[in-house]
N, C-alpha and C positions, 0 to 999 in steps of 0.2 A: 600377504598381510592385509588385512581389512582395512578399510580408511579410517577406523576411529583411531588403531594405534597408532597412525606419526601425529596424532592433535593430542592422543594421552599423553607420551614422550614427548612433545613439543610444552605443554603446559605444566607440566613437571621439571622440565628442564627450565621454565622460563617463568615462573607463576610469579619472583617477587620484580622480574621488571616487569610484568604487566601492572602489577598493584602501585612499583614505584611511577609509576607514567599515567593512573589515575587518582580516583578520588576515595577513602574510608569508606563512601559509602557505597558504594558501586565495588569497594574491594569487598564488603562484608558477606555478601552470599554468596562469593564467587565459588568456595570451599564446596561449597555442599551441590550445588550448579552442576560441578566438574564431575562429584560425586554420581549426581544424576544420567550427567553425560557416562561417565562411566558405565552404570547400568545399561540404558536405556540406547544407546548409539545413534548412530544415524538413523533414519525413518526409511525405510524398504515398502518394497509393494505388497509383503507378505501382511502389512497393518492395513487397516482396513482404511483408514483417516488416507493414506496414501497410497492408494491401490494404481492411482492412476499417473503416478511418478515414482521414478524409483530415486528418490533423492542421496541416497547412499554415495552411488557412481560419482557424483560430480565433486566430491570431496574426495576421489583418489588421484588425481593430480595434485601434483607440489604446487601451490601457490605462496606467492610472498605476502608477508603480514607486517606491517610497520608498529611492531611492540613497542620499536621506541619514540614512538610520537616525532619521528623524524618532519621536517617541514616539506610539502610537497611544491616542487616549482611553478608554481602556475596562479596565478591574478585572474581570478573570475569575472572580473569585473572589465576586462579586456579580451579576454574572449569570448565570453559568453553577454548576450546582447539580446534581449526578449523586449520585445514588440508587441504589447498585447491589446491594439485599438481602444480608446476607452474606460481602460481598468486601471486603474493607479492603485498598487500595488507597494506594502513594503517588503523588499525585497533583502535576502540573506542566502545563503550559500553555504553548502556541506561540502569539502575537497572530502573524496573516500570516505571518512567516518569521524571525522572532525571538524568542527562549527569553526569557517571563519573569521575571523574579526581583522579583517582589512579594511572593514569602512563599506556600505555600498554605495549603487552608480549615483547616488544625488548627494551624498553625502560621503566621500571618500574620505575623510578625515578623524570621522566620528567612527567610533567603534560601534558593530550593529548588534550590540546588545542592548544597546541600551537608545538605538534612536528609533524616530516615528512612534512609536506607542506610548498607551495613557500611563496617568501616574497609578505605580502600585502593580504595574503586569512587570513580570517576571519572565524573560527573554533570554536565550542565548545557549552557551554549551555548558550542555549538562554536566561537565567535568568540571567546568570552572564552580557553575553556583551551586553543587553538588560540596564544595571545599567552604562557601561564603553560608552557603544554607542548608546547613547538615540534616539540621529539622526538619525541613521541608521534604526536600529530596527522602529522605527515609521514611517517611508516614505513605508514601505512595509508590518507591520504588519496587516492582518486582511483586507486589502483591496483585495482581492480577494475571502476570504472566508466569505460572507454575510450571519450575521445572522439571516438577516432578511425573510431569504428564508427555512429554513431549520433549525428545532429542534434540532440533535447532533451536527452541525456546533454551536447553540447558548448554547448549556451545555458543550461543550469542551471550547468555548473562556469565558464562567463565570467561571471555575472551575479551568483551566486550568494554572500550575504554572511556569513549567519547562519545557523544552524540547531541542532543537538541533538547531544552527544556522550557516549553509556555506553563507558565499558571497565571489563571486571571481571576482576580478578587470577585467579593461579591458585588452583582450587582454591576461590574464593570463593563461595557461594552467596546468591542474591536471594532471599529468604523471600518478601516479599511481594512482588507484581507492581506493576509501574509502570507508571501509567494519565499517556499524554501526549492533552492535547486539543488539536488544531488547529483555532485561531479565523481562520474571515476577516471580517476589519473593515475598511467602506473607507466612504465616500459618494460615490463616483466610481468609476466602472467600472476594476479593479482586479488588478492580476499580483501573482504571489509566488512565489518562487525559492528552495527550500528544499532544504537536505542534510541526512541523519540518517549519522550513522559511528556503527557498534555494532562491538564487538570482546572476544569473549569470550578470556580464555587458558584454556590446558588445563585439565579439570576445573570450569570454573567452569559457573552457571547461573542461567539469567536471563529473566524471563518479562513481556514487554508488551504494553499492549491499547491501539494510537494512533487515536482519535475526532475525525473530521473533522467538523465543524461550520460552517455562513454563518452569519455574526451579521443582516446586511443585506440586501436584498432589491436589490442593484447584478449587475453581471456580473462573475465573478470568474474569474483563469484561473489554476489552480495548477501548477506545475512541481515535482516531486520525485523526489533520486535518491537512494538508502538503498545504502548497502554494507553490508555484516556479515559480520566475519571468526568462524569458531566454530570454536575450539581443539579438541585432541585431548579427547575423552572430553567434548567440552560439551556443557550440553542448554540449547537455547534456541525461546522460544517467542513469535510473534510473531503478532497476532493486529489488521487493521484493518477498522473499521468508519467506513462515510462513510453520513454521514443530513445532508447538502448541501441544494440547492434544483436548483430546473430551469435557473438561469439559471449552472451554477456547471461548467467546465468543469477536471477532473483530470487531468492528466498525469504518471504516477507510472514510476517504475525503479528495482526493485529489486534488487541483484547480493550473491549469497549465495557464499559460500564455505566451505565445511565439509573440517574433517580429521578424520584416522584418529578410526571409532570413537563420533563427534559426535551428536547427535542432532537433529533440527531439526523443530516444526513452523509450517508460514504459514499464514495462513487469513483471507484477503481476502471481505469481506463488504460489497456493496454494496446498500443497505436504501432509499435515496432519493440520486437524483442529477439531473445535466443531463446532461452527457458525461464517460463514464471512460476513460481507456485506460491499461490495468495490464502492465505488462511485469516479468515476474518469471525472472530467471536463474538457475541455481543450481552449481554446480561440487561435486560429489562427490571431492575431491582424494584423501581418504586413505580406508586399506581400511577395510571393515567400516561406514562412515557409514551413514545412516539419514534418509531426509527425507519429512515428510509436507506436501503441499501440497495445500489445497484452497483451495474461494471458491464463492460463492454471488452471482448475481444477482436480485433482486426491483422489474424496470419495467414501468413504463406510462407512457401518454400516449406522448411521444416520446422518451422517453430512450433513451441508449444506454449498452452496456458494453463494450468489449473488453479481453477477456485474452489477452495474449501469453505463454508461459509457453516456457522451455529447460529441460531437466534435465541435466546433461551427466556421465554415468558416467566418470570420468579413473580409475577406481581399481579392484580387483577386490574382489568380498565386498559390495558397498553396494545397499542396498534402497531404491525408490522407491515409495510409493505418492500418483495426482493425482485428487482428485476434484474437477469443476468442474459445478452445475446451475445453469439459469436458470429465471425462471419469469417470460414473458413475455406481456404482455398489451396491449391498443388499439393501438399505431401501434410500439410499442418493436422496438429492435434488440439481436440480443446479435451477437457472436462469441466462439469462443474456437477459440485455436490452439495447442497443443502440441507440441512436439519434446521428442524421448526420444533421447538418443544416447547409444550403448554404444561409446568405443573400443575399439581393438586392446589387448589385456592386461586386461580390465576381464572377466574373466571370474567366472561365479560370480554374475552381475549379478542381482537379481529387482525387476522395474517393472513397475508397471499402473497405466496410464493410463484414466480413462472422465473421458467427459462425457456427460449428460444434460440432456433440457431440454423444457420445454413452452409451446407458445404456443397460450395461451387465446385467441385471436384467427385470424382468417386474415389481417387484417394486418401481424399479428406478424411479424419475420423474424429469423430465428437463422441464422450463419453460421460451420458447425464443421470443422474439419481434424485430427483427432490424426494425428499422425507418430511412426513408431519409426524408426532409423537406428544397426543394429546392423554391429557390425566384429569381434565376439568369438564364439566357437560353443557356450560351454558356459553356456547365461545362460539365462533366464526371465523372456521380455516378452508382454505384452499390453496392448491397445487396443482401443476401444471407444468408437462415440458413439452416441446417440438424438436426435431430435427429432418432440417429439408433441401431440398433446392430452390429456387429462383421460377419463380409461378411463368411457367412458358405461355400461356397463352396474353397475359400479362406482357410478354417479350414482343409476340408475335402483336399484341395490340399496336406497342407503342411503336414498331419499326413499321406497319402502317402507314400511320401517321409521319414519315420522316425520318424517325429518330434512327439512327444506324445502332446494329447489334449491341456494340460495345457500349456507347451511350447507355441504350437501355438498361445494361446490367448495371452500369455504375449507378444510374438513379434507382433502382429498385434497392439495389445493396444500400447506399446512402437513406433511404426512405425506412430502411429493414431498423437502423441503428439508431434511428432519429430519437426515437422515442426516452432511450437511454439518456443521448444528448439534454434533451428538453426538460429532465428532474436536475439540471444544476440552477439552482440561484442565485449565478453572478451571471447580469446577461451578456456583459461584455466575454467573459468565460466561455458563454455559449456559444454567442457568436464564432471567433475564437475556433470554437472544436470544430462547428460548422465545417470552417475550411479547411481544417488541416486533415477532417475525415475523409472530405474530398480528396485531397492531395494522394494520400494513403492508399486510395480505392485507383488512383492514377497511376500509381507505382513510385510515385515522389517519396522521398525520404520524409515525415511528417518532422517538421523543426519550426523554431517559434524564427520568426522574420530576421534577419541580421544575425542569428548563431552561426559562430563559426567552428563548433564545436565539431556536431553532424554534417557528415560532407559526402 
């Protein structure tokens, strides 16, 4: 039996508790979604978009699905403990694929919808103001992520009950950055189906750092699809780190859209996992935009990373810059793929794509493709990839001088990735990665100080 058919027969059998356990609006496209799913299935390696994963396979194990919005046992706020030198943070929490609302660690009392932020920002789960703000939620839902293109896009928007919703008015600024942590907690090998809708208006800005976290030592398989709409003149900064386990399989889609003038940047950072596969799109609509993308891979053992990345110039004046390195080591696999497209009228364009990468192994295997796809004549692109080893004479300098074998490789490696590090704009942030890429390049579990999560 293929794996789409026990999610067909699961969502046929169960379609109106999923809708009873959400929200109208999040219930309204599920029909046509499912639809899609139907068609289109899982994503195999025979598509071209996913050559480099066979995403299929990991949906044929049974995993358990909490349709009923059941309450998951666990107070985040006592086990989970982040220490981040410096950065003061509002902090909120996703158990599996529902926001929340216990209160967080400075304010336990208060429900964290509605504290630390300005007046007029829209906070919380998207199931709840999804019921409170039907308007809202519906003008931006699911219109960027077509499911008519793409299998996990159409089994996250059927399935999909709960999740996370910012909007920040115009003109309104986030001082401090909002730190979301995604927990998965199961004791049963375990799915989770989550959406993020962010949506700046013009002028506004807004900067967050979302922390993926296993509480359990089960299989877990995550699905997640983020839209972010970024107004005229916004500057939004979005910043994920996943320190997972081996047995924890990610499937993430992100669809960005930027107007006139906006500012954007991402920066995907994978530090400990099992399997990721990152699909990051972005649409350049209005002139003069601005988007920085990068991400950083750091496996071993057998894990794998793939980034899928689109940049799509619709507009003339808008600057791209994509930096993606891996640093791969024992049996691990990376890819990454990138498209650059410059339409017709999108002149004026300036993109530079690179990726780099190292594999400390000859088992290692890295699988790169940068693609440009230009239709304008007066623009400025470039592309660039590498894959390598670890510059030996470079080795041989620095043991020279002292430094023992192993040393050396860890500071070259750490020096390799720096560069990624150094495009976030929160410094305490930086700092922060600083150490815990160290850790990581040690063989230390990478976890934020005081979690008792990662063990």
């Amino acid at each position: 039996m293929k794996p789409e058919q026990q999610y067909i027969d699961l969502f046929s059998q169960t379609e109106a508790l999923i809708c009873r356990h959400s929200a109208e609006v999040l219930n309204a496209p599920r029909a046509a979604a499912f639809a899609d799913f139907e068609r289109l299935g899982f994503p195999t390696r025979q598509q071209e978009k996913y050559k480099y994963t066979d995403v299929s396979k990991f949906f044929e194990p049974d995993y358990g699905l909490n349709l009923k919005r059941l309450d998951i046992p666990v107070n985040p706020n006592e086990v989970f403990k982040c220490d981040v030198p410096n950065m003061s943070t509002s902090l909120y929490f996703v158990v599996n694929d529902a926001f929340y609302k216990g209160g967080d660690s400075a304010h336990p009392s208060v429900p964290t919808a509605t504290a630390k932020l300005p007046e007029g920002v829209i906070f919380g789960s998207l199931k709840d103001i999804a019921e409170q703000r039907p308007d809202l939620v519906k003008k931006y839902y699911g219109k960027l992520a077509d499911t008519s293109k793409d299998g996990v896009t159409a089994f996250n928007t059927a399935f999909a009950q709960d999740g996370i919703l910012l909007y920040v008015p115009r003109n309104v600024i986030i001082e401090k950055p909002i730190q979301i942590v995604n927990i998965l907690r199961a004791d049963v090998n375990f799915m989770v189906n989550r959406r993020v809708l962010i949506v700046l208006e013009e002028g506004a800005q807004a900067r967050i750092l979302v922390c993926d976290h296993a509480m359990d030592n089960v299989n877990f398989l995550a699905t997640q699809v983020i839209e972010a709409f970024v107004g005229e003149r916004a500057v939004f900064d979005f910043y994920e780190l996943e320190e997972t386990h081996t047995s924890t399989i990610r499937i993430s889609n992100l669809y960005v859209k930027q107007e006139a003038h906006s500012n954007v940047l991402l920066n995907g950072m994978t530090l400990y996992n099992g399997t990721t596969r990152n699909t990051t799109e972005v649409t350049l609509a209005g002139e003069g935009s601005e988007l920085n993308l990068c991400g950083m891979a750091i496996e071993d053992k057998n894990q794998h990373v793939d980034n899928h990345t689109s940049i799509d110039h619709a507009a003339p004046g808008c600057t791209s810059n994509e930096l993606f390195k891996y640093v791969l080591d024992d049996r691990s696999v990376g890819a990454f793929a990138g498209l650059v497209l410059v339409r017709p009228g999108a002149q004026h364009t300036n993109s530079q794509q690179t990726n780099r990468n190292l594999c400390a192994t000859r088992d290692a295997r890295m699988y790169t493709q940068p693609q440009l796809e230009i239709y304008a004549d007066d623009v400025k692109c470039s592309h660039g990839a590498t894959v390598g080893q670890l510059d030996e004479s470079a080795l041989f300098y620095m043991q020279q001088r002292g430094i023992s074998a192993r040393e050396a490789r860890l500071l070259l490696m750490f020096a390799f990735v720096n560069e990624v590090i150094d495009t976030i704009r929160l410094e305490a942030l930086k700092d922060r990665l600083h150490h815990l890429v160290e850790k990581r390049f040690r063989g230390e579990l990478s976890k934020c100080q005081g979690c008792k999560i990662c063990k």
